[in-house]
BATILO-604627 format. One record per residue (C-alpha): residue number from 1; residue in one letter; x, y, z. Coordinates in steps of 0.001 Angstrom, whole numbers, plus 500000, padded with zeros to 6 digits. Layout:
residues N
doke|rovo|x|y|z
NUM|A|X|Y|Z
...
//
This chain:
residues 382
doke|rovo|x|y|z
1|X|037598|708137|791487
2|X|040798|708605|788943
3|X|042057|711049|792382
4|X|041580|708415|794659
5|X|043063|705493|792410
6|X|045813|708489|792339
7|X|046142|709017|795907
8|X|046525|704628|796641
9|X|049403|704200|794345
10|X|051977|706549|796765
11|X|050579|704435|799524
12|X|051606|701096|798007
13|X|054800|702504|796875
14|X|055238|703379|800356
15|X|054372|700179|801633
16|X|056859|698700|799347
17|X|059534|700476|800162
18|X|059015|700385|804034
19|X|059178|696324|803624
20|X|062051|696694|801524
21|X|063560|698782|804125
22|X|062754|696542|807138
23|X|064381|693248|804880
24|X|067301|695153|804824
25|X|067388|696539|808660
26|X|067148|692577|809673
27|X|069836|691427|807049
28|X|071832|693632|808879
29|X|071468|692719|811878
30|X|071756|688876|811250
31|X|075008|689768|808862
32|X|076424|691945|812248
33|X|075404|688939|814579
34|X|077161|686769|812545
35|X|080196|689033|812629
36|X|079997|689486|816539
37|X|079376|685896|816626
38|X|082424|685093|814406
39|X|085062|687520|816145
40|X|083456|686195|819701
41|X|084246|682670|818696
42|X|087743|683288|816754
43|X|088650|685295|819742
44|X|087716|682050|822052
45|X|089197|679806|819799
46|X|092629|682218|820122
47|X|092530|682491|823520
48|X|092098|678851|824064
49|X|094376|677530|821450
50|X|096511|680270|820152
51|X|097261|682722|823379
52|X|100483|682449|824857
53|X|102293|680428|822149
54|X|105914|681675|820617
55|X|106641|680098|817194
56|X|109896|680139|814929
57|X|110794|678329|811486
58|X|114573|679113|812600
59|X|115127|675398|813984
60|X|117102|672619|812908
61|X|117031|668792|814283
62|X|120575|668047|815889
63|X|122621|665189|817530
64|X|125074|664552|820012
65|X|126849|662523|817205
66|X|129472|660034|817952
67|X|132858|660079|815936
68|X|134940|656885|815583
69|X|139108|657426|816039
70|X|141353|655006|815703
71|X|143149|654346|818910
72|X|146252|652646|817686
73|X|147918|652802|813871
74|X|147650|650235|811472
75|X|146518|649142|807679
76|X|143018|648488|807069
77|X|142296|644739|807054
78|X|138797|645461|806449
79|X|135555|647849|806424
80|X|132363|645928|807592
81|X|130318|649044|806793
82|X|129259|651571|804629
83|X|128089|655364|804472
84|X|124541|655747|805556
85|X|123647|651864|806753
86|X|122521|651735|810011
87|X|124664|650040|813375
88|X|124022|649281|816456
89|X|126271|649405|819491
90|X|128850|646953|819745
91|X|128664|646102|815644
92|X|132202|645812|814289
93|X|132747|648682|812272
94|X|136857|648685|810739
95|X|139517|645537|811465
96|X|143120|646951|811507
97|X|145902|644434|810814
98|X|146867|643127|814431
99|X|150463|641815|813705
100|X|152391|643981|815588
101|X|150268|644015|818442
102|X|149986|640482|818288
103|X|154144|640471|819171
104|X|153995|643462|821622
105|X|151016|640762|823594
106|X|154437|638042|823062
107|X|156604|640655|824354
108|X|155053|640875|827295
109|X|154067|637681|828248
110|X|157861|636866|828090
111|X|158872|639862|829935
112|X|156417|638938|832885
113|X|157682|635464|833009
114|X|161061|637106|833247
115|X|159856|639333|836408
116|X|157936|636173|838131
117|X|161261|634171|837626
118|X|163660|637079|838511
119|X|161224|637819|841930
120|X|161659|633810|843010
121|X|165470|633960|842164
122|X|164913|637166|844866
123|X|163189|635192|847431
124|X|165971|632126|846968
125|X|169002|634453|847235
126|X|167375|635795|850327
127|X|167450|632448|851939
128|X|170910|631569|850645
129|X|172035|634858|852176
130|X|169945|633862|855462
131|X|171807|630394|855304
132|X|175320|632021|854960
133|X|174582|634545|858074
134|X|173824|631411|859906
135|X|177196|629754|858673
136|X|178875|632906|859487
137|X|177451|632924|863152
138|X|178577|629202|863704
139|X|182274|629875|862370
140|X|182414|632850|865001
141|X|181473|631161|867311
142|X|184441|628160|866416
143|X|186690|630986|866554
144|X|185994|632048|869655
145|X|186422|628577|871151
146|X|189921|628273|869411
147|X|191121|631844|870658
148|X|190109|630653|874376
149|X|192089|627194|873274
150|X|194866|629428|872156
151|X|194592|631647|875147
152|X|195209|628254|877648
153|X|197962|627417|875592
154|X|199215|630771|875861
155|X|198966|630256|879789
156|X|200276|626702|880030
157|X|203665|627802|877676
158|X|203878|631123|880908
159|X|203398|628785|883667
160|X|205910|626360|882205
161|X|208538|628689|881331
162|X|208246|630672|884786
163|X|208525|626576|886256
164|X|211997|626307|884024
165|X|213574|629913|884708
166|X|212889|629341|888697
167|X|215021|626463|888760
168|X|217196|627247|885719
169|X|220315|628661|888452
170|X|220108|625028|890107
171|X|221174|623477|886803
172|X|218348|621248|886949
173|X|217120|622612|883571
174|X|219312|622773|880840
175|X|219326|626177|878286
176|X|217742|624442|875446
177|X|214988|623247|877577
178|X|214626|626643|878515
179|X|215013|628192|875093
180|X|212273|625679|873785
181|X|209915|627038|876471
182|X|210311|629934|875751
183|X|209338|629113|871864
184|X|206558|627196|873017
185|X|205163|630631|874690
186|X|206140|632652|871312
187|X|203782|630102|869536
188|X|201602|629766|871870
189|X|200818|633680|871862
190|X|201210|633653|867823
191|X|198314|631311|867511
192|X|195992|633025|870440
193|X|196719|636242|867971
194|X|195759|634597|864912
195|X|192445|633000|866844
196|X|191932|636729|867509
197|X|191955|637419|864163
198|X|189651|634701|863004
199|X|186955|635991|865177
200|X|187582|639865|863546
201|X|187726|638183|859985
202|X|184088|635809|861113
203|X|182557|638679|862063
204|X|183441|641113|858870
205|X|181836|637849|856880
206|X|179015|637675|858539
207|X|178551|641824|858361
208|X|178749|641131|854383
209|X|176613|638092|854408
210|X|174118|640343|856727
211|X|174445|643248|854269
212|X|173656|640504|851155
213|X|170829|638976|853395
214|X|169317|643078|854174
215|X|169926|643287|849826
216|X|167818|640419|849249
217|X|165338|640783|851486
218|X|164313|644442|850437
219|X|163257|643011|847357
220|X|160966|640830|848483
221|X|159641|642266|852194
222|X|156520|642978|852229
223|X|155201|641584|848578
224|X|154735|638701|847166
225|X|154564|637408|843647
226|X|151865|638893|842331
227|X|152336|642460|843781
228|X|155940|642837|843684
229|X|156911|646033|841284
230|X|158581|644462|838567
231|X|155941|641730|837979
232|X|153071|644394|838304
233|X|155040|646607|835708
234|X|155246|643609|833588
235|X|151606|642608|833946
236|X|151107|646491|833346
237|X|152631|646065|829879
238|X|150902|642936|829002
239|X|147246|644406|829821
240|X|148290|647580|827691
241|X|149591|644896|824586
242|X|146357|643528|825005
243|X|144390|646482|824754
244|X|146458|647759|821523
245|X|145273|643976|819961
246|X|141434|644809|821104
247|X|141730|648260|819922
248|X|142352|646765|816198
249|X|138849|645872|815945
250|X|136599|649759|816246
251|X|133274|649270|817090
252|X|130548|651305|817100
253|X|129902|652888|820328
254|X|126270|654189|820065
255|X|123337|652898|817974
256|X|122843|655202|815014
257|X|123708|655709|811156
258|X|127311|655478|809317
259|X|128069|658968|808128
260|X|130962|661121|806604
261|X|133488|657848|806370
262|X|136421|658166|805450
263|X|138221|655003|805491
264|X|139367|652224|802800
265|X|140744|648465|803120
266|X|144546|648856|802788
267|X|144649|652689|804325
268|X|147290|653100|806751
269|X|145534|654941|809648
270|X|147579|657002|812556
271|X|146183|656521|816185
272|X|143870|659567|816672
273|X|142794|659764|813210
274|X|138679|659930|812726
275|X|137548|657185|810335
276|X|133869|657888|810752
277|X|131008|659576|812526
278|X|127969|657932|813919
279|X|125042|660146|814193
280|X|122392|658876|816820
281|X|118893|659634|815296
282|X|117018|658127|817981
283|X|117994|660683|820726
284|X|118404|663360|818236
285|X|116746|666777|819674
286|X|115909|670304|818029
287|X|117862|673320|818567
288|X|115309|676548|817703
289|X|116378|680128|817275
290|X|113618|682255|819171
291|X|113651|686088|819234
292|X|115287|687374|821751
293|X|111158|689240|822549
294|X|109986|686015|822342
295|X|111605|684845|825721
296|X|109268|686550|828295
297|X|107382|683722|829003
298|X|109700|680664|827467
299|X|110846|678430|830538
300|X|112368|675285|831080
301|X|109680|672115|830950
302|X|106860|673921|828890
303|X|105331|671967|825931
304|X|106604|672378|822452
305|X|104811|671424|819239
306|X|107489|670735|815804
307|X|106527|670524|812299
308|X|109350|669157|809941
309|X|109992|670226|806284
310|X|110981|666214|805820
311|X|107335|664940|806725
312|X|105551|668016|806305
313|X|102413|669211|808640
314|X|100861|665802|808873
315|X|103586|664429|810980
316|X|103393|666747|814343
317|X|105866|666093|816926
318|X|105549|666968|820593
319|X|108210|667769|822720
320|X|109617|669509|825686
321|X|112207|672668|826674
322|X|115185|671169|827847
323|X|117486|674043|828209
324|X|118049|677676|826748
325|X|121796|678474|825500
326|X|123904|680696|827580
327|X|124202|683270|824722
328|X|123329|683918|821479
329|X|124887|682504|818407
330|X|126310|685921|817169
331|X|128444|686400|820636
332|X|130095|683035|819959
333|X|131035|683516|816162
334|X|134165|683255|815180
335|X|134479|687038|814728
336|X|131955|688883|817024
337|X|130190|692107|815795
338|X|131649|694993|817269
339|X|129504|698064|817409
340|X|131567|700173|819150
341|X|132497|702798|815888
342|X|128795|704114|816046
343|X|127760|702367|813187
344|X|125086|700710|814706
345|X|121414|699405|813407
346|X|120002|697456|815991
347|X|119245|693768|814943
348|X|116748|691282|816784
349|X|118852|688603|818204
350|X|118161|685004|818162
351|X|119019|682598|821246
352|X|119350|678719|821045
353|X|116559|676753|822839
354|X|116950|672940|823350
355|X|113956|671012|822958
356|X|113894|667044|823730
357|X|111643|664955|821257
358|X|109518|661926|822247
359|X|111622|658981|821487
360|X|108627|657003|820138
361|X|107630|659778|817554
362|X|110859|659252|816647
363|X|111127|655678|816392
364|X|107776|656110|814117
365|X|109599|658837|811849
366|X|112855|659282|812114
367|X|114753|662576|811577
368|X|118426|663465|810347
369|X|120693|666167|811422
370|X|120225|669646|809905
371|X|116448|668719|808952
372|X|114342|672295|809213
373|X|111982|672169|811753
374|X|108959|674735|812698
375|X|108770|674806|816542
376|X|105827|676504|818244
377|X|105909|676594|822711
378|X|102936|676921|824690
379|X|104267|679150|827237
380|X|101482|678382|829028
381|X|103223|675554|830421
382|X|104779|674692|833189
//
């Protein structure tokens, strides 16, 4: 009996460790399903969310910002905003002190009436001149008739002193009847020579008063009040004098927020000077650095995902490739690496890619310039 009480207890041990054994064996393989199950579903979950996607903390929020210049000189009258308050387009901004612009406008409002008046005083000398070729045609005319009056006086004084010296050996005409006929033909041919002359000196008039008339019309042929070239001049000057006077009230041109101003009430400002820069939040964009091995798949119009430091990962923005730069920022420094000498340790490069931002996520949280962004691309998309 004590050998076969003996010979049970190795069996039970056995048995125990044979269960033990076979608990262990299936721990196993539940703790390797588990696994397989794990890496089978991370590896779904990665393909389905994670594959295909470039990301980059190198990206900062930027602006096509707006900068306000003075476009004539002036004092400051006054300064209707401050740094960092918020405009919209059209909102008066700086007042300059419009005196002097104020007289230039004067200026040329006299000047034009000047140039209207001038142009009519143009268009009446014209007819004057018109008048006085007309005159001069009439007094040609008058002395023409008196040189054909002269030249039948000329003719009666010949045929009466031929009469006299064909009977003058009879002694029916006396000598001083014939000297007087003779006279009377001397005269007679002195005033047909000064007719003839009247018509030469009518006809140099009316050359002059053509010439005047030719003068006067040239000025006005072809125009008329409003487009002749010394009114339009003038009413070129008085638009400009009126611009200078708008130009002494800046306005904003964009919607956006007051930043970096630099100008004070009494300042003398020179025309071209900045005062001011408006930065446009609501159509701000993101500019992120990507590897230069991260651009195999990055294209125009695929899907980007931002994260900014300002709101942190609650706030997720969505937006959208607009563009990729045309080189990278280290081949437009201001002093380009040169590698040339040999010296050379290869560096990844970083190029510039635009991404657009959904204005409404924008509207909801707005972002400044230079805010650090984290920018991730499904390059999935198309």
């Amino acid at each position: 009996m004590a050998d076969e009480t003996a010979a049970a207890a190795p069996d039970a041990s056995d048995i125990d460790s044979a269960a033990k054994g076979a608990t262990r064996a299936r721990l196993l393989r539940i703790l390797a399903i588990v696994v397989v199950t794990a890496a089978i579903l991370w590896g779904l979950w990665y393909f389905l969310t994670q594959a295909g996607r470039v990301y980059t903390d190198n990206a900062y929020v930027g602006a096509d910002s707006a900068q306000v210049t003075a476009l004539v000189a002036g004092p400051v009258k006054d300064v209707r905003v401050r740094g960092t308050q918020a405009v919209k387009k059209g909102d008066v901004l700086v007042i300059l002190d419009d005196a002097d612009q104020r007289i230039a406008v004067a200026d040329a409002e006299a000047a034009l009436r000047l140039a209207r008046q001038r142009y009519g005083q143009a268009g009446a000398n014209a007819d004057a001149a018109r008048a006085r070729v007309t005159a001069r045609g009439a007094d040609i005319a008058q002395a023409r008739a008196r040189l054909r009056d002269a030249n039948a006086t000329v003719e009666r004084a010949r045929a009466e002193l031929a009469r006299r010296e064909s009977i003058a050996g009879t002694g029916a005409v006396s000598g001083e009847e014939l000297a007087a006929a003779r006279a009377a033909l001397s005269s007679a041919s002195a005033a047909r020579d000064l007719a003839a002359a009247g018509i030469a000196s009518a006809e140099a008039t009316r050359g002059s008063a053509s010439g005047d008339l030719g003068a006067a019309e040239a000025i006005v042929r072809g125009t008329t009040i409003d487009t002749a070239p010394d009114v339009a001049a003038a009413e070129a000057r008085l638009e400009k004098a009126k611009l200078d006077l708008a130009r002494t009230v800046l306005r904003a041109p964009v919607d956006g927020i007051v930043t970096n101003r630099q100008v004070q009430v009494g300042q003398r400002i020179a025309a071209g000077a900045p005062i001011m820069i408006i930065v446009p939040i609501a159509t701000a964009y993101v500019d992120a650095n990507f590897k230069e091995s991260q651009f195999k798949a990055i294209r125009v119009g695929q899907p980007v995902e931002l994260v900014s430091d300002y709101y942190g990962g609650d706030v997720v923005y969505r937006g959208k490739v607009i563009g990729i730069a045309g080189g990278t920022g280290a081949a437009f420094s201001l002093i380009p690496a040169q590698n040339a000498t040999g010296n050379w340790v290869k560096v990844v490069q970083r190029l510039p890619v635009r991404i657009a931002l959904d204005p409404r996520e924008l509207k909801a949280h707005p972002l400044r310039v230079g805010l650090s962004m984290e920018a991730t691309i499904d390059t999935r998309g198309r």
